[in-house]
N, C-alpha and C positions, 0 to 999 in steps of 0.2 A: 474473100479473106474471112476466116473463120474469127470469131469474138468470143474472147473465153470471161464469164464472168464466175467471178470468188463472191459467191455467198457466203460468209461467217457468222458464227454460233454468238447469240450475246454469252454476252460471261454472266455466267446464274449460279450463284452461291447455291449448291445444294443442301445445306442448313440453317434452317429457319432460324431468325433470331431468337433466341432463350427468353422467357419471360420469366419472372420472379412471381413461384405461387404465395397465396394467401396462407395462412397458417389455421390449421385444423382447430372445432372446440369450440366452448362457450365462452362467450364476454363475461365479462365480471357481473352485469347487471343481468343476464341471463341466468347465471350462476345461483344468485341470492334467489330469484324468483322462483327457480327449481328446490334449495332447499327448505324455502318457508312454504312451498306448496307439500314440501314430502312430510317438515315438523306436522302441518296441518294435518296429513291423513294420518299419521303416524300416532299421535297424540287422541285421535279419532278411535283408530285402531285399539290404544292399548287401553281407551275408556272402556267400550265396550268389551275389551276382553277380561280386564276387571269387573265391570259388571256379572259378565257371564261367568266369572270364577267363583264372586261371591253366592252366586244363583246353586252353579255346582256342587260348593262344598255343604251349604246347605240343606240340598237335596241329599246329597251323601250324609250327614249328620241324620239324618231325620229318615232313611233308612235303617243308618244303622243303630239308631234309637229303636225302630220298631221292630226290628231284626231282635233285639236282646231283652227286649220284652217279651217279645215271643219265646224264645230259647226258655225265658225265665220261668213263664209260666207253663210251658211243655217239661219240665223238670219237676216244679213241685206236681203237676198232673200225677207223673210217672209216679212218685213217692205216693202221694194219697190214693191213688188207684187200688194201690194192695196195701191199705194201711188196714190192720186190723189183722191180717191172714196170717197162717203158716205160723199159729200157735200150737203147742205140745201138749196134750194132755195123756191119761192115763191105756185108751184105748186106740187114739190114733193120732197122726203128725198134721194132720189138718184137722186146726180147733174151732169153732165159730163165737170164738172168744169176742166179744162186741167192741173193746173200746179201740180205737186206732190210730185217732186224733185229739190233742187237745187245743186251745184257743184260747190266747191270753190277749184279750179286746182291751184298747187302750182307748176311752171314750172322752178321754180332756178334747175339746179344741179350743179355736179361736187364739188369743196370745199366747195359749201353753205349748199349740202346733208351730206356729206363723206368725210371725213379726209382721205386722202391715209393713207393705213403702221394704220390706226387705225378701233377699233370695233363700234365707236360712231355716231351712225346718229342721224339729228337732223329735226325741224321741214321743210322744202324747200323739202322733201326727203317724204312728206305725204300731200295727200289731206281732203278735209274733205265733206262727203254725207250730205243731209238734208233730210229728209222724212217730208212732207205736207200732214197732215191728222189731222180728227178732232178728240179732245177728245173725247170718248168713254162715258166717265163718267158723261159728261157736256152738257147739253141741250143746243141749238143756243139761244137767242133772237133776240128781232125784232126791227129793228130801230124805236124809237118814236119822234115824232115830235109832240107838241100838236096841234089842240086838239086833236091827232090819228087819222087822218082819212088816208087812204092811198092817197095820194099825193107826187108831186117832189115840189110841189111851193114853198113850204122853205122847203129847202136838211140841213140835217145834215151833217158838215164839221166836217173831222177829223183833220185839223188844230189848231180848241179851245183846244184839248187835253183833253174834257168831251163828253160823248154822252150821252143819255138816250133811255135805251133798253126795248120791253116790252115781258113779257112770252106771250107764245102761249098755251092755253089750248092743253091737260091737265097740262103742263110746269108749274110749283108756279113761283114767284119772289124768293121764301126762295129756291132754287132747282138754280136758278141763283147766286143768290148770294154767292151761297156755292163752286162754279166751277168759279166763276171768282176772284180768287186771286190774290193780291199785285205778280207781274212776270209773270205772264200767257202773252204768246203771243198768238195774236187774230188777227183774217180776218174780215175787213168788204165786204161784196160783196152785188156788186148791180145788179139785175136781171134786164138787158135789153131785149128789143123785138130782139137786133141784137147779145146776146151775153149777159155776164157777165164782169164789172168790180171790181177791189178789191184794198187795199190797206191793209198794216198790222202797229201795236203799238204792244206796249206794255205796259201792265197794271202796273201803278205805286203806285194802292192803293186797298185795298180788296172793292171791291163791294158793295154799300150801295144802301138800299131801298130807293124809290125818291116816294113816296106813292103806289100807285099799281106797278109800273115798279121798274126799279134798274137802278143805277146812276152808269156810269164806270167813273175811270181819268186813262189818259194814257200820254206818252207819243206824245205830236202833231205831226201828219206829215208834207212835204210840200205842198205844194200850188198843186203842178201834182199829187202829189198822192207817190211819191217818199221820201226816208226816208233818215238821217244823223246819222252817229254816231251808225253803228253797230260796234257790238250787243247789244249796250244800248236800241236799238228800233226797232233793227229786228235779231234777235239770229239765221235765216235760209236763211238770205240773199235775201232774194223774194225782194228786193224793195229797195236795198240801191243805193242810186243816184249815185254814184260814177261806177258801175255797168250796171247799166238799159238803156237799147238799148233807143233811141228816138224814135224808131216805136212803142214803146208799152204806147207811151204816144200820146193820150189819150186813144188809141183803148183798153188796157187792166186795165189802172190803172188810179187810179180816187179819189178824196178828197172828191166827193160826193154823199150824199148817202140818200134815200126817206125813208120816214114814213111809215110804211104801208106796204111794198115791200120787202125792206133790210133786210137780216140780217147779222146778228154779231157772228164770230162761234168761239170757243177757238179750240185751235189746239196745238193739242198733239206734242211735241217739240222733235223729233228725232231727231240725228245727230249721228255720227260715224264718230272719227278723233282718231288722234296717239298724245297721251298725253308722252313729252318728258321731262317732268317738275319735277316731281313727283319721277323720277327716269331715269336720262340718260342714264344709263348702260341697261335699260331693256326699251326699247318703247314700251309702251300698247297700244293694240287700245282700245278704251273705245264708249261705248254707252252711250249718254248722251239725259236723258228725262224730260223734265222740267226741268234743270238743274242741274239735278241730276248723276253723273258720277258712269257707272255701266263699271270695268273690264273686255274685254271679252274675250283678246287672248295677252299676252307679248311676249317680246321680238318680236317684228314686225319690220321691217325692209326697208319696204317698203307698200305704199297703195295708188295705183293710180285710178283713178276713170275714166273714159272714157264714152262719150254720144254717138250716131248715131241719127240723127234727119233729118226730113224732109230738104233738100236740099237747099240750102237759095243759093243771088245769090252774096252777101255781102253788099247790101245795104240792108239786113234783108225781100225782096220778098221772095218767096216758087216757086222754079223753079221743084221742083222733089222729089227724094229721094234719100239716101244716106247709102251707105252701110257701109264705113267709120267711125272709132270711134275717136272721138274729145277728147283732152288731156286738151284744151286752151278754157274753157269755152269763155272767152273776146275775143279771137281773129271773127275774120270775113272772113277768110281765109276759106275754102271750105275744110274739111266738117264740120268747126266751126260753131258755130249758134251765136254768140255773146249776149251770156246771154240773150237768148229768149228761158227760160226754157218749156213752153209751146208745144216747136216746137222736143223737146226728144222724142223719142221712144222707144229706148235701152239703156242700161243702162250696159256695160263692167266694173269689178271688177277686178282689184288685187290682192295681198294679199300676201306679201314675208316675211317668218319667219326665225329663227334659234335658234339651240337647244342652252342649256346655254354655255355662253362664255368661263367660266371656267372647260369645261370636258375637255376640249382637248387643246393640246400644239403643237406649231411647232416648238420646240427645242426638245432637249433630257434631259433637265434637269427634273428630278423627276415626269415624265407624266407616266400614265397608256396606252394613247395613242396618239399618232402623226400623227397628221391631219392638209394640209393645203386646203380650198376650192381652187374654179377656180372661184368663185363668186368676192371677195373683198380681198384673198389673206390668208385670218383669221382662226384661227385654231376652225369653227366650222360649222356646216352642217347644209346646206342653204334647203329649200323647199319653191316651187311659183306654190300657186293654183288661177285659173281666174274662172271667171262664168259670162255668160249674164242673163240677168236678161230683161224680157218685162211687166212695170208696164203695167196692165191690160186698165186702164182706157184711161193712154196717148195712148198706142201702136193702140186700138182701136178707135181713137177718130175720125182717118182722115176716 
């Protein structure tokens, strides 16, 4: 008998009972220990990136401080370089007319420059350049006397405060009269057999046709050839009396001047001085042409001018040369030349700047950074760049 046996399946749930997951993320106390660990670096971070902001802008200040003192002094180079050239005389357009600079030395210091314990400098603390060169734009004319013939027998005096000029072919009258405007300062120079004399005005009315020539008014000069009352009548200092050596009278400067021979040249009015006026806190040096004030480097702080000139023996003789740069135009003390601009050769610049007043602090209240110089004591960073400088015309003349 066959025996059948029934195996059966257990009963097996084929899904697993569910468990309830944990929920993703940080605990609350995990939470804070991740943010005060990030304020930490964070706080870390943006120290020193203020650190290194204030290092940067610094470093950028004090480039571009040296940057504009460069530029500055590469500008007035450019101007003295050809100071004294490309004057007019009776034979040719290139004159070896000597004078090309002047130099108005400003020799006060101490409280008259600089307030101890303060950032303020004022003007005793800057000198001021002149550059002597002729307008570019502006043709010379020619001293006329009637009836034009070339003659001295009646000399045109610049004491009347009128002259009458005449064009030189190709030269119009209309081509003068358009270059000699109401403030133009003007040279007259007289071409002698031994030399040239000159004297300088300034034009006090725009230039009018006198029939073929052109009628100038100016201010009159004196009687020597010497002038009162700058810069009303001489904006570059060549000739103001109070100034001018008595050797240069009559051998360089002169009231009169021939028909025929003379001319009359306008002159492109360069100077560079530190304008303290406009803004005390920041002294600009400024280039000023025809009276026109051009920005070209602030916060300036200092600007001395120094000459080297042929070697004088103080009564204004020429004993030699001199390697020495002179601070004191006026004086006559050795290696001064006593404002016998003529007798220059070199021409030594200054040029002392600093960054702005306001970067820096020498307390601890609320500064980024603490800085005090060894210059004036001030909490800001001083730079002093010089250059020599040899006008072509003077340095070559002797």
């Amino acid at each position: 008998m066959r025996t059948h046996v029934h195996i059966g399946k257990a009963n097996v749930d084929p899904k697993p009972a569910s468990r309830v997951p944990r929920s993703a993320g940080f605990t609350l106390i995990e939470l804070m220990i991740a943010m005060t660990v990030f304020l930490v670096i964070g706080a870390a971070a943006m120290s020193l990136f203020k650190q290194h902001a204030a290092l940067f802008n610094d470093q950028q200040y004090q480039i571009g401080l040296n940057v504009t003192l460069r530029n500055a002094l590469s500008q007035m180079e450019a101007d003295i370089v050809n100071a004294g050239t490309g004057w007019y005389n009776a034979t040719s357009s290139i004159s070896s007319w000597p004078i090309g600079i002047t130099i108005v030395n400003n020799v006060a210091g101490g409280a008259a420059c600089h307030v101890a314990g303060s950032p303020t400098y004022s003007a005793p603390c800057f000198d001021q350049l002149n550059i002597i060169a002729p307008d570019p734009n502006t043709p010379p004319g020619q001293v006329w006397v009637a009836p034009g013939t070339a003659s001295c027998t009646t000399p045109a005096l610049t004491t009347s405060g009128t002259m009458t000029i005449a064009p030189v072919a190709p030269i119009t009258a209309a081509q003068l009269i358009a270059g000699f405007t109401s403030g133009s300062q003007v040279l007259f120079i007289h071409v002698g057999t031994s030399g040239t004399t000159m004297t300088t005005a300034i034009l006090t009315a725009n230039a009018v046709a006198a029939g073929a020539n052109v009628a100038l008014t100016y201010g009159g000069t004196n009687a020597n050839g010497t002038n009162n009352a700058a810069p009303i009548n001489d904006r570059l200092n060549l000739t103001l009396a109070a100034n001018v050596d008595p050797l240069l009278i009559p051998t360089t400067l002169t009231d009169s001047f021939c028909s025929g021979t003379d001319w009359v040249v306008k002159v492109a009015q360069i100077s560079y001085s530190v304008d303290t006026v406009i803004d005390p806190t920041g002294p600009t040096l400024v280039r000023t042409e025809n009276g026109v004030e051009n920005p070209i480097a602030s916060q300036i702080i200092g600007f001395k001018v120094g000459a080297a000139s042929v070697a004088l023996n103080g009564g204004g003789a020429v004993i030699g040369s001199s390697a020495a740069y002179c601070y004191n135009s006026a004086s006559t003390t050795a290696p001064c030349y006593d404002n016998q601009f003529d007798e220059i050769r070199s021409v030594r610049i200054s040029l002392i700047g600093r960054t702005p007043p306001k970067l820096y602090s020498n307390s601890n209240v609320n500064s980024t950074t603490q800085f005090t110089n060894t210059f004036d004591g001030q909490p800001y960073k001083i730079q002093a760049l010089s250059i020599i400088v040899n006008p072509r015309n003077l340095s070559m003349n002797d």
